[in-house]
Phi, psi and omega in degrees: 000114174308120180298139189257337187291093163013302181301336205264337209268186172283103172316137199278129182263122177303332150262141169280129168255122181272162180294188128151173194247125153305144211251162172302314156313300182293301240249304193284342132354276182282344160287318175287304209271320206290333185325297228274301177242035174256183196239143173256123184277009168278346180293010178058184210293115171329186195207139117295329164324308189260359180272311183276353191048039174167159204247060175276180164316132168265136157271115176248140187250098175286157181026097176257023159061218175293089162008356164336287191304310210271347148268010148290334175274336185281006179281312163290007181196084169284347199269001176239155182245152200233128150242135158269124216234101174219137169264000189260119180308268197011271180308315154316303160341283184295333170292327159290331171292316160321297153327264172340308184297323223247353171062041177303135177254338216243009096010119140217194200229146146235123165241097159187202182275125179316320195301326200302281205290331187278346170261329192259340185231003193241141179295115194288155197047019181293322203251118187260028194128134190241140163237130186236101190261096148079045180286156192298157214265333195046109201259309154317096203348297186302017180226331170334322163281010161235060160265151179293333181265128165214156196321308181308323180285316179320297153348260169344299180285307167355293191306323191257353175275134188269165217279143180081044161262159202258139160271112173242116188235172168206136159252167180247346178283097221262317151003304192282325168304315176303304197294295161308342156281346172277298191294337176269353164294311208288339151327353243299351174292003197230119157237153189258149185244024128008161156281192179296331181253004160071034182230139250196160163256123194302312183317331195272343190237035189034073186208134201294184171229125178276171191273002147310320213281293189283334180313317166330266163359286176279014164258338175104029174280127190276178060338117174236136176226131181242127180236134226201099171270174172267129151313293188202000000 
């Protein structure tokens, strides 16, 4: 008989974890590289101070997929530190394998649930922008309740943002765009700094165009990029 108790039941995970086989270059990645620039989520809540040796800004990247973006940008903003929040080896692999080619100082990892590690391991108000690119879309009505931004979450990055710290969110869905910009009018602690149509240019806030991106694009898919500072 399946348990009826709250306490008992699975928390709805806001990510998929997929399968799929690593490549050589990713397996040597995560063998070589993580020791040196992963994060341990049992070391409890970071010190970025004492992780980076120095006291630049921090950036955090939820789900960075293959790691493209999030190491292109700490390669153009050596004066910031990027942690990266991913469950996928791959991916991990290759941001690290990325790392590593490109001698990045300002890089580190986390492989766990984003929500987890932002109550446990991150500092409040520590984070001077968080960024989330082409988070999974849940495309099926019954399933909108497991997108990661919902109130409740907001709430969560609020906490870890430090105030005038930047939400840079970005989709290929437009639904999913509609559904954030209706919760974050409903914020006030997020204001958004959009156009008219409350959507930003990816360019402007330095997040690459991935090769997902253009391909979209030339099928006629749109990109909605959204940006969003804290009030208080």
């Amino acid at each position: 008989m399946t348990s009826t108790d709250p306490s008992k039941q699975r928390p709805i995970k806001s990510f998929a974890i997929r399968s799929g086989r690593m490549t050589a270059a990713q397996r040597e990645g995560l063998q070589t590289h993580l020791q040196k620039w992963g994060l341990a989520i049992d070391d409890g809540v970071i010190n970025s101070a004492q992780v980076f040796n120095n006291d630049h800004p921090t950036v955090l990247e939820i789900g960075f997929g293959m790691g493209d973006s999030l190491a292109f940008m700490a390669a153009a903003e050596p004066k910031q530190n990027f942690i990266g929040v991913e469950v996928h080896s791959p991916g991990i692999g290759r941001l690290l394998s990325l790392v590593a080619s490109q001698e990045l100082q300002n890089v580190r990892v986390f492989d766990g649930d984003a929500v987890e590690i932002l109550k446990n391991n991150i500092a409040p108000h520590s984070l001077s922008r968080v960024n989330i690119y082409f988070p999974d879309p849940w495309h099926k009505t019954k399933h909108h309740k497991r997108r990661l931004i919902q109130p409740e979450f907001l709430s969560l990055l609020h906490s870890r943002l430090s105030i005038g710290g930047l939400l840079h969110v970005a989709t290929d869905w437009q639904h999913y765009a509609n559904q954030v910009l209706r919760l974050l009018d409903k914020q006030p602690q997020f204001e958004n700094i959009g156009d008219q149509h409350g959507c930003v240019n990816a360019i402007d806030f330095g997040r690459p165009e991935t090769k997902f991106e253009r391909r979209g694009k030339r099928l006629g898919h749109g990109v909605w990029d959204m940006a969003f500072r804290t009030t208080n």
